[in-house]
C-alpha distance (Angstrom), angle and dihedral (degrees) to the residues before:
residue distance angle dihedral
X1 . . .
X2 4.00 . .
X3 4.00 125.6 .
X4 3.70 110.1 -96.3
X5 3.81 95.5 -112.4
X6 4.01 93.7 54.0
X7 3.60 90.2 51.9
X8 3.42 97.5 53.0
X9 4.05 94.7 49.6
X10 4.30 85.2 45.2
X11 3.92 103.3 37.8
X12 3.81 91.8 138.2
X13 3.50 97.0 46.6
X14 3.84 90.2 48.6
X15 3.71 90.5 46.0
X16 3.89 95.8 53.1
X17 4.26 89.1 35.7
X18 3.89 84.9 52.5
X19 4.19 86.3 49.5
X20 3.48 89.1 51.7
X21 3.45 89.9 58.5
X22 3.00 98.8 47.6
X23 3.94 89.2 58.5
X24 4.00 88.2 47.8
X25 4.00 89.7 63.0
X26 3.92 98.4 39.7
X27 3.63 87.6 57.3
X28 4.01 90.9 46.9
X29 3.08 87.2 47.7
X30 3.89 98.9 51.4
X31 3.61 111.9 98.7
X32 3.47 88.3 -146.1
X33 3.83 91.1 70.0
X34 3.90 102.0 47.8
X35 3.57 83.7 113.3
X36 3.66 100.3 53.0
X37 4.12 92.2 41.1
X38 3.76 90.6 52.9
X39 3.83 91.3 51.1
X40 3.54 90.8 43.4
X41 4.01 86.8 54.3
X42 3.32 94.7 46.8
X43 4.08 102.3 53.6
X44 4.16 83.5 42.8
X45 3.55 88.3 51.4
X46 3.20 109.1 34.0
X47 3.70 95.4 -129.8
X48 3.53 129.2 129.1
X49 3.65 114.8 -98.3
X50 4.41 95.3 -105.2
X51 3.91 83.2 59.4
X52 3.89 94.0 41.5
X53 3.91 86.3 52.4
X54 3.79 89.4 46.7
X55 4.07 92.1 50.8
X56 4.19 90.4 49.0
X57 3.41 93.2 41.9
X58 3.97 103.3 87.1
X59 4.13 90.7 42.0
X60 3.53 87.6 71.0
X61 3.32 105.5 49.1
X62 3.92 93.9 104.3
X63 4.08 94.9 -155.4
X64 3.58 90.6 57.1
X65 3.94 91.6 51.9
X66 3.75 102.6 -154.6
X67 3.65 97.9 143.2
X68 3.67 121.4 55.3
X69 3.89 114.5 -120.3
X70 3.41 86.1 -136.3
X71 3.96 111.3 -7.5
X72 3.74 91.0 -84.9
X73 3.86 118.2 149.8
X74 3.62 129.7 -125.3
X75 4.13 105.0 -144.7
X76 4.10 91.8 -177.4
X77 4.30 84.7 59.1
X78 3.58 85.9 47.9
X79 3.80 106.3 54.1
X80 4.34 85.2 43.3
X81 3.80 76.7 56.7
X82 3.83 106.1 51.9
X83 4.00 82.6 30.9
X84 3.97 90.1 63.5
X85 3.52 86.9 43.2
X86 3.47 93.5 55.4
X87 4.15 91.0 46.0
X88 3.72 89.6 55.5
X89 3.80 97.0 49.0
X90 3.87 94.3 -110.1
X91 3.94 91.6 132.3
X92 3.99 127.4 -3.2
X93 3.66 125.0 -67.1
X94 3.03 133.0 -81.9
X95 3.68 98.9 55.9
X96 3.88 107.7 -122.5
X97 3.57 119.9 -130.2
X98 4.00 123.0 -79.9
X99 4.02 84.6 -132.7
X100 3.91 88.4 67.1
X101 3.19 94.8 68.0
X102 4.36 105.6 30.6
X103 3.88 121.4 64.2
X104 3.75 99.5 -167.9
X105 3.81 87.0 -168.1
X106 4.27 93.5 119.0
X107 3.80 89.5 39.0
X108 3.99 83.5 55.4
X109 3.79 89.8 41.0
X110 3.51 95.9 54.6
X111 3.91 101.5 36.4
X112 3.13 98.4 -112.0
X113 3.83 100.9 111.8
């Protein structure tokens, strides 16, 4: 997230942060690198490395998609989001629109989207 006027004045740097990103969940998502991401969660969490294991565990179950492949965003989950919200009197009805509120510009920019 970044206020519109910052990311306007720092496109590139959002652009190759978003990449970067990008990079971080394609390697979480890597089976090959369980092993790493659970040690990783463990010395951040300061957990032992069964509870680590336990905490990763749902992100990479692919059906449940938790975890971004690739930190794309999913505008169709968002509007059922802010539409529930709506329905339950968290903001005012009718819902607005998830694309108020995302600019998918830097996704675009970096190929992600």
């Amino acid at each position: 997230m970044t206020r519109r006027a910052f990311g306007e004045k720092n496109k590139d740097t959002l652009v190759r942060f978003t990449r970067a990103m990008a990079s971080a969940y394609a390697f979480m998502n890597d089976p090959s690198n369980r092993d790493e991401v659970t040690r990783i969660v463990a010395e951040t969490g300061g957990v032992s490395a069964a509870v680590a294991a336990e905490i990763f565990a749902p992100y990479l179950e692919h059906d449940k998609n938790v975890l971004p492949r690739k930190g794309e965003l999913d505008l169709a989950a968002f509007n059922r989001v802010i539409a529930l919200m709506a329905e339950v009197g968290a903001i005012p009805s009718p819902a607005p629109s998830a694309e108020r509120f995302v600019d998918l510009q830097y996704l675009k920019a970096a190929g992600i989207q």
